[in-house]
LOKOL-320973 format. One line per 8 residues: number of its first residue (from 1); their letters; for each residue x, y, z of N, C-alpha, C, O. Coordinates in nm, 3 decimals. Atoms other than C-alpha are relative to their C-alpha. Last residue first. Example, Ala and Ser with C-alpha at 12.3 -4.5 7.8 and 13.67 -1.06 7.14 Angstrom:
// residues 2
2	SA	-0.082 -0.119 -0.006 1.367 -0.106 0.714 -0.077 0.109 0.073 -0.026 0.220 0.090 ~ 0.089 -0.119 0.000 1.230 -0.450 0.780 0.090 0.120 0.000 0.194 0.118 0.066;
This chain:
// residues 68
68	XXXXXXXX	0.165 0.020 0.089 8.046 10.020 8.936 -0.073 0.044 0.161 -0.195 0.050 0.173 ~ 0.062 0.161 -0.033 8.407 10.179 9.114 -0.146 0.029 -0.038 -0.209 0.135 -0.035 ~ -0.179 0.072 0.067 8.644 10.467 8.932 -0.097 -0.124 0.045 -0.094 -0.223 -0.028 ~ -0.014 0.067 0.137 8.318 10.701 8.847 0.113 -0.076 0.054 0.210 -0.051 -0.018 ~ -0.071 -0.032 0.105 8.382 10.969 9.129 0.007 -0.082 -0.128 0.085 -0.046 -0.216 ~ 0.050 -0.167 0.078 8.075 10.917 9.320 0.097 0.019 -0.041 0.053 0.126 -0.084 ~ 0.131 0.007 -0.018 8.189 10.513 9.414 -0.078 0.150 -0.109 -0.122 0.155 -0.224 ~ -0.008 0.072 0.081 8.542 10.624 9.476 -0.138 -0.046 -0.116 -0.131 -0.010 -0.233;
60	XXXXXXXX	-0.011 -0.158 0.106 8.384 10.866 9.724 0.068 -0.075 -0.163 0.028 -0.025 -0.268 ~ 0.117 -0.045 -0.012 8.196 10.536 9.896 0.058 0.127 -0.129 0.007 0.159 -0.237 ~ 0.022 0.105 0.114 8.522 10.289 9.820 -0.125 0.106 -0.029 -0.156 0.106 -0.148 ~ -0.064 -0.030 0.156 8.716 10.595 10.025 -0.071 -0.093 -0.111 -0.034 -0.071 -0.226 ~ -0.011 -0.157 0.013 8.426 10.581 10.321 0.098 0.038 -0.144 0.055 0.106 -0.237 ~ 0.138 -0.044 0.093 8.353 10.206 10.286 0.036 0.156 -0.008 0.023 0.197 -0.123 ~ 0.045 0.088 0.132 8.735 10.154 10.394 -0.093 0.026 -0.096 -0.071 0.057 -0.213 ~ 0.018 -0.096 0.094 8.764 10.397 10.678 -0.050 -0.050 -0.138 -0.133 0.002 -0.213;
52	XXXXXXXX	0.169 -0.091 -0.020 8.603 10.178 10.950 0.013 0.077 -0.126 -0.087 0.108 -0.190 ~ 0.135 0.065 0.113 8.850 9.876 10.815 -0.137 0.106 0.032 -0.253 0.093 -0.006 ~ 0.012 0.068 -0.125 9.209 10.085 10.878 -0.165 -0.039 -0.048 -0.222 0.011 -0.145 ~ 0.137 -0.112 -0.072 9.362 10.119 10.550 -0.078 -0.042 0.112 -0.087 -0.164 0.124 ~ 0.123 0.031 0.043 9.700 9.956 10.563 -0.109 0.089 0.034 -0.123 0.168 0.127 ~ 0.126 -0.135 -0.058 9.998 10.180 10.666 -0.091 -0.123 -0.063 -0.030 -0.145 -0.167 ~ -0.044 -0.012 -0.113 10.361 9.934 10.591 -0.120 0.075 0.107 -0.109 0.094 0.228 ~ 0.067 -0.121 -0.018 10.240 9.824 10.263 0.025 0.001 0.186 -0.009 -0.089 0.262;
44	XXXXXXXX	0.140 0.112 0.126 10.514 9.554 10.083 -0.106 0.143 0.022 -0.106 0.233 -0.063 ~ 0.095 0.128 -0.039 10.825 9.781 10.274 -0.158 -0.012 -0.109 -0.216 0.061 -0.190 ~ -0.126 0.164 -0.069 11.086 9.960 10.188 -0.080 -0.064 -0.020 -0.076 -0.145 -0.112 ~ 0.059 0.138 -0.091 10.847 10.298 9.966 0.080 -0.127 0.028 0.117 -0.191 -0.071 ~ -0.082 0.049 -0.141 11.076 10.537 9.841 -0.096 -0.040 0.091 -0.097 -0.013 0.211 ~ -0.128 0.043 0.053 10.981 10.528 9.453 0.084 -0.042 0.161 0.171 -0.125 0.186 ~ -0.066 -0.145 -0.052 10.629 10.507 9.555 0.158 -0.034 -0.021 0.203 -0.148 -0.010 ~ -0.073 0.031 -0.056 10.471 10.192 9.340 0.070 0.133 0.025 0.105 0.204 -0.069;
36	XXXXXXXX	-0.116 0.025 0.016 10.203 10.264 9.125 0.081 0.007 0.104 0.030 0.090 0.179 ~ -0.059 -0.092 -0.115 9.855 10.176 9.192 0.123 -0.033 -0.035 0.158 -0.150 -0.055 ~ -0.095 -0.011 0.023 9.610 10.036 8.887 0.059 0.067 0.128 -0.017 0.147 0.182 ~ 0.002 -0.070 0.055 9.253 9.878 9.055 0.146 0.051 -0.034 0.213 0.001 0.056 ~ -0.051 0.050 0.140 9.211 9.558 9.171 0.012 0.134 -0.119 -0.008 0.118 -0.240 ~ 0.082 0.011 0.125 9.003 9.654 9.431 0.049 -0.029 -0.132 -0.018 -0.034 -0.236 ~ 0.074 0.123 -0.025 9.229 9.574 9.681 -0.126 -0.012 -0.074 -0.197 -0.112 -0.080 ~ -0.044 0.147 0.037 9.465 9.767 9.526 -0.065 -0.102 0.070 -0.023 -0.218 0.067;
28	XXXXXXXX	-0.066 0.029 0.200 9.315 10.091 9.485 0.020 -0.123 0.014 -0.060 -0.195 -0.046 ~ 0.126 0.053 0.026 9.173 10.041 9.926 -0.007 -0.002 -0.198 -0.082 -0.073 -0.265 ~ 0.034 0.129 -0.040 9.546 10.026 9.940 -0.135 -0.044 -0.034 -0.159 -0.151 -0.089 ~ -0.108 0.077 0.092 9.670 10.365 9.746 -0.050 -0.170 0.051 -0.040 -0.252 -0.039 ~ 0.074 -0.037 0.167 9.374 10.543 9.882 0.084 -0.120 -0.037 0.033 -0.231 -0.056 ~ 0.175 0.087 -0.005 9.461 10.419 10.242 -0.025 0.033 -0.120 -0.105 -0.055 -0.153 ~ -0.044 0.137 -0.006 9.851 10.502 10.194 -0.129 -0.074 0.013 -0.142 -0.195 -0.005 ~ 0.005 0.104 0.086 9.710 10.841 10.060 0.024 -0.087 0.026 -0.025 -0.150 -0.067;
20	XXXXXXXX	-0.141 -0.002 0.070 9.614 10.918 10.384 -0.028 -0.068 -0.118 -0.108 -0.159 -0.139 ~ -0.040 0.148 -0.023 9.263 11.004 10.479 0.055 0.026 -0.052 0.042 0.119 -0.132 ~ -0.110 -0.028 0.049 9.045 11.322 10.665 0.045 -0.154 -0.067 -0.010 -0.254 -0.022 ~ -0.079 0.116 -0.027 8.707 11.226 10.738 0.145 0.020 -0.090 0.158 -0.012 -0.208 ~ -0.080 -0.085 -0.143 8.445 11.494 10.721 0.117 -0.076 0.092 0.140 -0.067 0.212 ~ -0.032 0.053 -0.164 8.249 11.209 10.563 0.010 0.092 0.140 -0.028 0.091 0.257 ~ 0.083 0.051 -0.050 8.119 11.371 10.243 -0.055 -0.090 0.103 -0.167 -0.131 0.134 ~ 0.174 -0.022 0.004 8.300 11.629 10.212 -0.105 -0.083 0.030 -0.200 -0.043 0.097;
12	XXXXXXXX	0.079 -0.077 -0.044 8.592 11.500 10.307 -0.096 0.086 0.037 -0.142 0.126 0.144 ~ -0.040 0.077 -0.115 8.622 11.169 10.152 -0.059 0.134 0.085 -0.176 0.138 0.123 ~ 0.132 0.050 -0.015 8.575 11.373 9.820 -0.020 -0.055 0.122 -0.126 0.001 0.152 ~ 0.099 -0.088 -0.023 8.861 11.566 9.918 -0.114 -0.052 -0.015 -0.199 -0.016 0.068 ~ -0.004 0.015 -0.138 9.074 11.244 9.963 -0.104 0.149 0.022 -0.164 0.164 0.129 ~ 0.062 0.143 -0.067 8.925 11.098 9.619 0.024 0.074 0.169 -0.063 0.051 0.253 ~ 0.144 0.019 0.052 9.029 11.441 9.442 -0.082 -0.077 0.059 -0.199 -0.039 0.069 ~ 0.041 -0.164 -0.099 9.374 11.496 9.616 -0.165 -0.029 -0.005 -0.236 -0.042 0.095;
4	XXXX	-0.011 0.000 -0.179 9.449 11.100 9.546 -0.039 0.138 0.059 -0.071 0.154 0.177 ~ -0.178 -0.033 -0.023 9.365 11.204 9.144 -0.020 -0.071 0.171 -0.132 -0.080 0.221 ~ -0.009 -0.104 -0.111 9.012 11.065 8.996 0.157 -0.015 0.047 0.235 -0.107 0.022 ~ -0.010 0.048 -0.136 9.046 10.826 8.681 0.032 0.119 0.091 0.122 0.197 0.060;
């Protein structure tokens, strides 16, 4: 499985679209994919991914092997 550096550089190359991990870590769990819990995270998800970026991390996701 690709790292958050790996997925957010892919993102940039092929967007030119910078993105927080709190969007990696979300568009992970709405795919049903494993995401562990930040040790100093309060809140449920306090950053959701916003919905233009979405296809853009599912897209480098996508060319890294983690989604069919």
């Amino acid at each position: 499985m690709a790292t958050y550096v790996e997925i957010r550089e892919c993102v940039r190359a092929r967007h030119g679209r910078y993105v927080k991990d709190c969007w990696i870590a979300h568009v992970k769990d709405l795919n049903g994919l494993p995401v562990s819990r930040s040790p100093n995270r309060m809140s449920p998800r306090g950053n959701p991914c916003p919905d233009e970026v979405r296809p853009m991390i599912e897209d480098a996701m996508r060319h890294l092997g983690m989604l069919p």
